[in-house]
C-alpha positions in Angstrom: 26.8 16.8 -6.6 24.0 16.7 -9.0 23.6 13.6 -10.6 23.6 13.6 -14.5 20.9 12.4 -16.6 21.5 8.7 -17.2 21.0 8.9 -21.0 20.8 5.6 -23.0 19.5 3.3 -20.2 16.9 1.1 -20.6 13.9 1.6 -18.4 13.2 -1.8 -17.1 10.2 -3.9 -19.0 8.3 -4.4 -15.7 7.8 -0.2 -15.3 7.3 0.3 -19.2 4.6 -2.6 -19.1 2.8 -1.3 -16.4 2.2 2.2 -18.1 1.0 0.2 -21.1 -1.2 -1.8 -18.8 -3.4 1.0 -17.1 -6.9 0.1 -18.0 -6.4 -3.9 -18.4 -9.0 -6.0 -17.2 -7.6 -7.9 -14.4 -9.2 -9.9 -11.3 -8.2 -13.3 -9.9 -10.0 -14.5 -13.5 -11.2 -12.8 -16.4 -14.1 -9.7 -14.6 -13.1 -6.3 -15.7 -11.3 -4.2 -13.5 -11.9 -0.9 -12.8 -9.3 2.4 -12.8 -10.3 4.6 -10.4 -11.4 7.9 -11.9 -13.1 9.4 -9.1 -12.6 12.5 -7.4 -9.1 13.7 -6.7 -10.0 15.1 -3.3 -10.9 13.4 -0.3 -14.1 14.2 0.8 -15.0 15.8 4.5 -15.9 13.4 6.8 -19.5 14.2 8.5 -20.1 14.9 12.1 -21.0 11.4 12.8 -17.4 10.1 11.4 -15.3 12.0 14.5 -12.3 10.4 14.9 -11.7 8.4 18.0 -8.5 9.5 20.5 -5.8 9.0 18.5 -3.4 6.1 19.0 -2.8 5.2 15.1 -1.5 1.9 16.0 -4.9 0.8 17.7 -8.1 -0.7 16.4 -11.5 -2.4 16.9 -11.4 -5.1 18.8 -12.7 -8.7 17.0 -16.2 -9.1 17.8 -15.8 -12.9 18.1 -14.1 -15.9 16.4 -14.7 -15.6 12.6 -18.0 -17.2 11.4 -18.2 -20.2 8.6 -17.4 -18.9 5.3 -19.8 -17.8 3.2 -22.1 -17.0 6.4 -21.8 -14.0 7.0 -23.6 -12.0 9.8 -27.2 -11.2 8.2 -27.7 -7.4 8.0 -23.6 -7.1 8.0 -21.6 -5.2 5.7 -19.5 -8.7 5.0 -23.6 -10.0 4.3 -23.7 -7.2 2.0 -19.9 -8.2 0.0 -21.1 -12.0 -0.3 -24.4 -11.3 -1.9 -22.6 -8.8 -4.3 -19.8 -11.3 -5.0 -16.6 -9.9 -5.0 -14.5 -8.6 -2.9 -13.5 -5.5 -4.3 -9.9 -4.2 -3.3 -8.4 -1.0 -3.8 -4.7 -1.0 -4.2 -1.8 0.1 -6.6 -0.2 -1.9 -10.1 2.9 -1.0 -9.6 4.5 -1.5 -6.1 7.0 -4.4 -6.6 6.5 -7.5 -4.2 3.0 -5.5 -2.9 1.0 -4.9 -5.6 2.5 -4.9 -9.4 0.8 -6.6 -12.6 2.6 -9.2 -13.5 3.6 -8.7 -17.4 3.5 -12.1 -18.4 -0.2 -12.8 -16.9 -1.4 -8.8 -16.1 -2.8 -9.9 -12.9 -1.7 -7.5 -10.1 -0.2 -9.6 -7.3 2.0 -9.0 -4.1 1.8 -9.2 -0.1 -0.9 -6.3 -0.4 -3.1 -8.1 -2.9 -2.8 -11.5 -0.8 -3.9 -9.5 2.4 -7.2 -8.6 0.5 -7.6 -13.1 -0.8 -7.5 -13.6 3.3 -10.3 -10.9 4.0 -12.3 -12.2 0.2 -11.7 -16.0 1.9 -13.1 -15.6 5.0 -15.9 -14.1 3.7 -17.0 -16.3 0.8 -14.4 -19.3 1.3 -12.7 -18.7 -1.6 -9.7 -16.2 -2.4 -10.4 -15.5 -5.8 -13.8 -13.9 -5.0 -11.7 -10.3 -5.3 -11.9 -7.4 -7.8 -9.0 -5.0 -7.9 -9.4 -1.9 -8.9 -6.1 0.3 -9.2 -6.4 3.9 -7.1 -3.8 6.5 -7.0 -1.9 6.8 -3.3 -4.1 10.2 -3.5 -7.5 8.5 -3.6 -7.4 6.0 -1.3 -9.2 7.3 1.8 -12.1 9.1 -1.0 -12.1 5.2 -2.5 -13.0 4.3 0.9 -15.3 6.5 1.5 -17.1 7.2 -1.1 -18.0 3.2 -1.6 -16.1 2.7 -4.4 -14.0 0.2 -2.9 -14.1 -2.3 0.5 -11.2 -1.8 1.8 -7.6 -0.3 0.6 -4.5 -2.4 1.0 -1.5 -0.3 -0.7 1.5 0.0 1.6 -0.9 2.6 3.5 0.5 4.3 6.4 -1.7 4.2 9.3 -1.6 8.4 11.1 -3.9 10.4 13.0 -5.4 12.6 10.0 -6.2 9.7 7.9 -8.0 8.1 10.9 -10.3 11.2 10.9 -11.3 10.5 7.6 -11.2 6.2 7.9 -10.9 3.3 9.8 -8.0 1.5 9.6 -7.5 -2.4 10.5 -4.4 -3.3 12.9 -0.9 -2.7 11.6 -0.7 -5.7 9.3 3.4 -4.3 8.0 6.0 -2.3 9.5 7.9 0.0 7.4 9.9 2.7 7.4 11.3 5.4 4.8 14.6 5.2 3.2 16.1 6.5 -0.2 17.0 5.7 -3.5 20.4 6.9 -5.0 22.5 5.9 -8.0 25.3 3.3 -6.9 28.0 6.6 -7.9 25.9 8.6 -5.2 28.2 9.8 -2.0 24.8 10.0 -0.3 24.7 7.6 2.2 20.9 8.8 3.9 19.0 11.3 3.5 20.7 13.8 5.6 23.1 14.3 2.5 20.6 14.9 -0.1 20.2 18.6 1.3 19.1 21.1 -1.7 18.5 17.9 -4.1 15.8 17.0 -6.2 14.0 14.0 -4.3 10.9 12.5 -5.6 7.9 10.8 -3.4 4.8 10.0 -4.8 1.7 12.5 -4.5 -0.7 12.1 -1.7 1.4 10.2 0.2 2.9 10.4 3.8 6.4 10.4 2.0 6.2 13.6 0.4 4.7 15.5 3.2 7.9 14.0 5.7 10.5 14.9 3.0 9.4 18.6 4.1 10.6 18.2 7.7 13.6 16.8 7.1 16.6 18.9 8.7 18.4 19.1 5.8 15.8 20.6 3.1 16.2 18.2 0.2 13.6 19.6 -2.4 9.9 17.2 -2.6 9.5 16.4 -6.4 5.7 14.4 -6.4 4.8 12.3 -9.0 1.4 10.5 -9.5 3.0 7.1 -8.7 6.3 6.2 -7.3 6.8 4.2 -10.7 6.7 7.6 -12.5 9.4 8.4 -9.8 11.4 5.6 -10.7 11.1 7.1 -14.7 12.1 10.2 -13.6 15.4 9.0 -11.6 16.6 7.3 -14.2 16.0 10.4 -16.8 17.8 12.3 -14.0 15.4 14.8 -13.8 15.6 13.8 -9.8 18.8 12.8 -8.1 16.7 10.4 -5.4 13.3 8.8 -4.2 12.2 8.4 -1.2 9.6 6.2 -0.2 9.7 3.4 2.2 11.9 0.8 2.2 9.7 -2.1 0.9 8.4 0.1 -2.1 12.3 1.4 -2.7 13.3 -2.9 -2.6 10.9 -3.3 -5.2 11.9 -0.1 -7.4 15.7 -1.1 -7.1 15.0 -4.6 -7.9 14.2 -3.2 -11.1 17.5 -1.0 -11.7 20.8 -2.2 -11.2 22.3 1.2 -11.2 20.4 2.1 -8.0 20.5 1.1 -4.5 18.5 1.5 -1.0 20.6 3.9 1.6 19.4 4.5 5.0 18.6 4.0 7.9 15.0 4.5 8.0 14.0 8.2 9.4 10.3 7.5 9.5 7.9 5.2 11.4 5.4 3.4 8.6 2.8 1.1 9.9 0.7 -0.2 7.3 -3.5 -0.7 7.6 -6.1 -1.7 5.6 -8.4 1.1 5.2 -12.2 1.1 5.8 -15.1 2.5 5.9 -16.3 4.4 9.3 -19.3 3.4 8.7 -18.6 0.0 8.7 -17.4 -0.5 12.4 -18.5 -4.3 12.2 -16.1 -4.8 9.0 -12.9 -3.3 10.4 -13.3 -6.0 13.5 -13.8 -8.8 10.6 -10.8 -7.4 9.2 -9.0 -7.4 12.3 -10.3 -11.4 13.9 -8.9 -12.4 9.7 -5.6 -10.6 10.7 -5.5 -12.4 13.9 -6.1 -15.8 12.6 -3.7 -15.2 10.0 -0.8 -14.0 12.6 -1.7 -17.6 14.7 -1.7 -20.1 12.3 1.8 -18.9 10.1 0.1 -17.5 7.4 1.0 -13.9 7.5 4.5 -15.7 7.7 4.0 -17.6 5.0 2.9 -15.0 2.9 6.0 -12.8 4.1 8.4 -15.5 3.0 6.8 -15.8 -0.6 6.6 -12.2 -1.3 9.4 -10.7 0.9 12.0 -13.8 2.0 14.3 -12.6 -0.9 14.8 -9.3 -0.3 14.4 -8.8 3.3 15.2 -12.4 4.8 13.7 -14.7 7.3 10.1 -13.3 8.4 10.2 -11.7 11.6 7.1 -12.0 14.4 4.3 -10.1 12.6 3.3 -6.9 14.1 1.6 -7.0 17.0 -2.0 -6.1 16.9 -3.5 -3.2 19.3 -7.0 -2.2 20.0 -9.1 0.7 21.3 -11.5 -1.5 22.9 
């Protein structure tokens, strides 16, 4: 059954606000923030950026407990952040309870953006020290690699042809990938969305499974999966599909849509890095450590996700190549 264009319905303020709020200045205070406008294809990595044996789930090791903040290791890419300043933090404005801009302050919060304070307080003692700047799912690895950002946190999927291209810091979320119908769908998973129009966003690891899927739905992309949400409720799609934790967010903002499943996809979520950086991936990864010890990746589960996905299970468990 196709689904028919739901004419009349109000596209929710959150969605319409963050088209209007593209190139706002926003940080933790009042420093401009950058939209990415770089290159739209990732670069190619150089012979000195090989990939290591791929087991996406594993990592550098932590080099050591995590030094005082705001020293640094001199001659240290984290050395390098703290004399700049900031932090700076690629990431998306518009993945409910990740990263979204909030409309009534336009700063661009979520679990995402607080995994980036952890990494900007270690290094300077002080979790405001971050700049966001907003990069299409498309751009994140040429983000990383080009410099333009630190690191990416943006419900990134960790696989073995990104890791060619980045480092990636241990699995800091588990996810997997769902879909979005109308409530008056019959689909109950993707398995019945055969032949239907099913939007993912560009660039991402979505759009490229939608294409092995058994039962051939057709891959609409979009630039963001906000634009997806647009075009579901125009009915120029009959579904998204994303993971589940961007689909909670994108439902939470339609009543006439829910989150069928179960999950056909395995989505462990990194922060990317620079390769050439090997000393700030195992910062990253002692900060994610830390944080999985002493409650604070729970407590930062609870605030952000505790609503929609209940009690905060044991955070991933952290694996590493060395």
């Amino acid at each position: 059954m196709t689904i028919p264009p739901r004419r009349g319905r109000i596209v929710p303020a959150l969605a319409t606000l963050c088209l209007m709020w593209t190139v706002a200045a926003c940080t933790s205070g009042s420093r401009p923030e950058p939209v990415a406008s770089g290159p739209t294809s990732t670069p190619t990595p150089t012979a000195t950026s090989a990939a290591p044996a791929c087991d996406p789930r594993a990592s550098r090791r932590p080099a050591g407990p995590l030094p005082a903040p705001g020293k640094p290791p001199a001659g240290s890419y984290m050395d390098t952040v703290r004399k700049r300043g900031l932090l700076r933090l690629g990431t998306s404005q518009d993945t409910l309870l990740f990263s979204s801009r909030n409309p009534l302050t336009g700063v661009v919060e979520g679990f995402d953006v607080d995994m980036g304070r952890q990494v900007a307080a270690a290094i300077f003692g002080d979790p405001s020290k971050l700049q966001i700047v907003v990069i299409p799912n498309k751009d994140r690895a040429a983000a990383v690699m080009s410099g333009r950002v630190d690191l990416v946190a943006e419900t990134m999927t960790i696989n073995c042809e990104r890791l060619k291209l980045v480092d990636f810091s241990t699995v800091y979320y588990q996810a997997g990938q769902k879909v979005l119908v109308a409530r008056g769908s019959a689909a109950r998973s993707i398995a019945d969305l055969g032949g239907k129009r099913v939007c993912a966003a560009a660039g991402s690891t979505s759009l490229a499974n939608l294409a092995k899927v058994p039962s051939h739905p057709v891959g609409v992309a979009a630039p963001t999966q906000a634009d997806c949400l647009v075009r579901f409720q125009e009915g120029t799609v009959d579904a998204v599909s994303t993971d589940d934790t961007i689909l909670a967010g994108l439902a939470a903002q339609d009543p006439y849509a829910r989150v069928v499943g179960p999950a056909f996809t395995d989505e462990p979520y990194g922060m990317a890095i620079s390769r050439a950086h090997p000393e700030f991936t195992r910062f990253v990864n002692a900060v994610l450590e830390r944080d999985r010890s002493d409650g604070t990746w729970a407590r930062l589960y609870r605030a952000w996700l505790g609503a929609q996905f209940g009690p905060a299970p044991a955070p991933p468990a952290a694996r590493y190549l060395d």
